[in-house]
Structure formats: structure tokens, C-alpha cells
N, C-alpha and C positions, 0 to 999 in steps of 0.2 A: 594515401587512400583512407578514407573517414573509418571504414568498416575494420581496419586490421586493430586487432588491440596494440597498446602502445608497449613497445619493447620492454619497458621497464615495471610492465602489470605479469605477475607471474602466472600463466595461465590455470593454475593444479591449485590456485591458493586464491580464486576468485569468489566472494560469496555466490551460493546458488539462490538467493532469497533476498532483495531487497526491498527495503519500505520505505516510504518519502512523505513528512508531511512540508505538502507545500504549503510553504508560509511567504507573504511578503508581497503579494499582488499588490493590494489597494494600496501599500507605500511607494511600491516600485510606480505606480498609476501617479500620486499625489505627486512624488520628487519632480514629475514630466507636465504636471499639471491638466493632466489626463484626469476623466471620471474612474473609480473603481473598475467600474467593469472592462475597461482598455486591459487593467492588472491582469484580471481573470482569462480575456480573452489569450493574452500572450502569453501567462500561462500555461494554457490549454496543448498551448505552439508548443511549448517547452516538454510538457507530458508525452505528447509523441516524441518528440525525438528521443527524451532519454528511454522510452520503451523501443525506437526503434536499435538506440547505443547498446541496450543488456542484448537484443536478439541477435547485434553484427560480434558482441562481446563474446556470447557463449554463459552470460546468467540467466539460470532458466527463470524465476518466476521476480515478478516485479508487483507490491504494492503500494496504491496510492490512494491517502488521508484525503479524500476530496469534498466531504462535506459533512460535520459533526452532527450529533443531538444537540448541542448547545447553538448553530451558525444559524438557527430558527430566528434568534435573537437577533438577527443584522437587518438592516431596512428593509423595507420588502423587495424594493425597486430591485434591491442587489438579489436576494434570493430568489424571486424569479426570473431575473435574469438567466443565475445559476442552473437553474432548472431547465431550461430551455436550451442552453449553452450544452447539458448533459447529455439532451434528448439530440439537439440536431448537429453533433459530436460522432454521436451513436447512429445517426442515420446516414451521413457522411462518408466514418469510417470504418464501420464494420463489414463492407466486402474488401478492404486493403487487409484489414486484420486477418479476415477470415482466408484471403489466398499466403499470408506470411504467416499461415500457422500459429496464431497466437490464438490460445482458449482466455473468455473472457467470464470473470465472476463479479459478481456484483454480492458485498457485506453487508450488515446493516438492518435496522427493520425499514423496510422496501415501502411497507401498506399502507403510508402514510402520503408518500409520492405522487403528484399528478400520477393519473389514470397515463396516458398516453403516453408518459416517461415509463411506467412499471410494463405497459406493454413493448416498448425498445427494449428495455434490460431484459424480458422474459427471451425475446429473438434473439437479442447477442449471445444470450448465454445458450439458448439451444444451437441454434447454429454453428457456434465454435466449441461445441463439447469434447470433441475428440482432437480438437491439437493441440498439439506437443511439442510444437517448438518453443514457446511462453507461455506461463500465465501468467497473466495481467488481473490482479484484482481491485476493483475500484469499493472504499468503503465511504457509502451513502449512508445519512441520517445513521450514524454507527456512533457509538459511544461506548466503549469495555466495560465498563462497570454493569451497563444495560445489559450487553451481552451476558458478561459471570452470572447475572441475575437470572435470567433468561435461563442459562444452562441449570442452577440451582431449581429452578419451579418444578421443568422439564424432569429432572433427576429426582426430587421429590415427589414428583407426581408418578415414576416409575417405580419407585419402595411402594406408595401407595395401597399402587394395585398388585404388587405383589412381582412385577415382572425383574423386578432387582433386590437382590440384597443387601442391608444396610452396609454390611461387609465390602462388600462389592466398591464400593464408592471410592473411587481412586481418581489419581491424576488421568490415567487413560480414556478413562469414562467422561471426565469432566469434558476432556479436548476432544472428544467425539462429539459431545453436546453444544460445541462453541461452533458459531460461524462457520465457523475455517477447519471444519473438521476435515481430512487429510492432506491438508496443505501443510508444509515442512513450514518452521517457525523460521524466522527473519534471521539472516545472520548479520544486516547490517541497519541499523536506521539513521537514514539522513534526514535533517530537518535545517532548511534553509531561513534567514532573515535576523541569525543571531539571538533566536529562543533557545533559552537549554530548558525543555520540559517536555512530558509526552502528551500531555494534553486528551487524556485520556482514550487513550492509542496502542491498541494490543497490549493491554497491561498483561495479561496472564503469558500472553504468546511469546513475549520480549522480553523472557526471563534473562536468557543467557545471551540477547544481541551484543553487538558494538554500536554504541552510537556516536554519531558525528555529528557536529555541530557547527555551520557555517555560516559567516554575517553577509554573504551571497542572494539577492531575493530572488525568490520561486523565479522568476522571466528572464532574468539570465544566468540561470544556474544550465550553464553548456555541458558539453561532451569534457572540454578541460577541467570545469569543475568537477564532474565527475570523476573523472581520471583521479583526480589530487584525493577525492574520500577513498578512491580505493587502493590507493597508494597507502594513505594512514592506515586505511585496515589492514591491508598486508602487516603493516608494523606493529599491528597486535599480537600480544602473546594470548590465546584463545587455550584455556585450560577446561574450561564448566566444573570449577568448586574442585581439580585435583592438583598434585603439586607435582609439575613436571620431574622427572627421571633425568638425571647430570647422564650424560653421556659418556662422560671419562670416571662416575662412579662405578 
């Protein structure tokens, strides 16, 4: 049975928070002699299932790298494709999502977005506010560095006027101001096609992940590949900056 975790994942020791930059489409496309967007489309295939694998698994929140501030730069043909592929993704599947309980966020700055794309994101996200068996967030037109920047103006602009204190200005504060303010940070990022780099991908959030790195492209990164990243993670020793306690000292 597809949905039962695999005997050898220890359930108490599963990341609650995964993030994924899918990498590998338009090679996974070119190797088949497929156009790019074949890549993206199968892709897409791939995206649900591993969001439906965390929800049969028992990881509550799943994120996905799906479209940078730098991917403005790829032909157009392929970008709006993209955009189109997001919008009728979103119109397709958001009453499946919304009866399996998955709450849907959209990261990013949004405003720049077809009109008719930013109106699907505003309904996904109202409509699945309140569940709780996933969240699923998708980061559109996102790039971290933008984000920090964003939080800095924001946090600036509240000294300003007086509503904070210079004092004030902490790590807490900042992650209040960031995208993803009460989302739990990543305990794990996987990034598929054999890039080892974040590609400016939750820098601040991803302080203390584990990351995994596999030469797997995004459209067939399955249920068993996944399986194998979280088998490596189990075999992480996960300290955040302290020095484990010997047991027999």
C-alpha cells in the first residue's frame, strides 16, 4: 500500500518541514527530445505526488522553489507557459486540495503576476486557510535576498515612526517580517538534477536545514527517491551549534 510509510522511515524522527527546489525539467525534456515545457509539465505530475507522499507520510508542511526573480530571464514562450501551467494547476486542483485538507500559501512578491494568476492565488489561499493537515507553499517571483531586503525597509520604516525600538531589532522581529512569518523553518532541502547550491532559496530560513542533493531530475524524482532523502536525513546527527551529551558520561 503506496500511503503506509516504509518500515525502515522512523516515524518520531520524520522532518515536519520540507523544501524542494525542483531542478531538471527542460534536461529531463531535451534527454527525450521533448520541448522544455513537456519537463515542466511532468514536473507538475511529480509536485503532487510528492505533496500527496508528505500528507500519506505524516510531514506536515511541504515547500516548493517553483519560480525565481531571476527565471524572468528564460524565453518567454517558456515563462508564460509557466504561468499558465500555475494558473490552470490552481484551477484544476484546488477543490482536491481543499477536501485533503491541505492549506495553500503562495511566497514571493505576487504584484507583478498576470492579473488572473494573482486572482487564483488570492482564492487558493482564502479558501484553504483553515486546514491543517498540510501546508503546501509555493514560492513565486521569490528570491531571499529580495525578501531580507523587504523585511529591512519594513523594520526601518517601523524605527522611523517610532513604532519600534532600535533595540528591539532582533532575529524574532526580522522572521516576523519575512514572507514566511509563522511557518516553522525547513528541516530538510532537497534539490534534484545534481546542483549543490541554494540558488537564492530561504537563505535566512535555512539556517540550520539538512540538505540533500541528488543527480535525480525534478520528473522522476518518485515516492522511492524520496524515501532514500529521508532515510539520509534520519542519518543525520541534527545538534544546531551544540555538542551532543555521551550518554555513558
Amino acid at each position: 500500500m503506496t500511503s503506509t510509510l516504509p518500515l525502515d522511515l522512523d516515524p518520531h524522527r520524520l522532518p515536519q518541514h520540507v523544501a524542494v527546489i525542483m531542478d531538471g525539467n527542460g534536461r529531463w525534456a531535451n534527454q527525450r527530445g521533448l520541448p522544455r515545457i513537456a519537463g515542466h509539465r511532468q514536473g507538475a505530475k511529480t509536485l503532487k505526488e510528492l505533496l500527496r507522499c508528505c500528507k500519506d507520510w505524516g510531514i506536515k508542511a511541504l515547500t516548493a522553489y517553483a519560480f525565481s526573480t531571476e527565471n524572468w530571464r528564460r524565453p518567454l514562450e517558456e515563462v508564460d507557459f509557466l504561468m499558465l501551467l500555475f494558473e490552470k494547476l490552481l484551477r484544476q486542483e484546488l477543490a482536491q486540495m481543499h477536501r485533503e485538507g491541505v492549506r495553500i500559501s503562495f511566497i514571493g512578491d505576487l504584484s507583478i503576476l498576470p492579473t488572473s494568476l494573482q486572482a487564483e492565488i488570492e482564492r487558493s489561499m482564502a479558501e484553504t486557510l483553515h486546514n491543517q493537515a498540510l501546508h503546501f507553499t509555493v514560492a513565486v517571483n521569490y528570491g531571499s535576498r529580495s525578501e531580507i531586503a523587504r523585511a529591512c525597509r519594513r523594520i526601518a520604516q517601523l524605527v522611523q515612526q517610532g513604532e519600534v525600538n532600535l533595540e528591539d531589532v532582533e532575529e524574532n522581529l526580522i522572521e516576523q517580517t519575512l514572507y514566511t512569518a509563522g511557518t516553522p523553518e525547513p528541516d530538510l532541502l532537497i534539490r534534484t538534477s545534481g546542483e549543490m547550491r541554494l540558488s537564492n532559496f530561504l537563505l535566512w530560513q535555512m539556517a540550520y536545514t539538512e540538505l540533500y542533493f541528488t543527480d535525480i531530475f525534478w520528473p522522476d524524482f518518485d515516492r522511492s527517491a524520496f524515501h532514500q532523502a529521508l532515510l539520509s536525513y534520519q542519518r543525520r546527527d541534527r545538534r544546531f551549534g551544540q555538542v551532543k551529551t555521551s550518554l555513558s558520561a
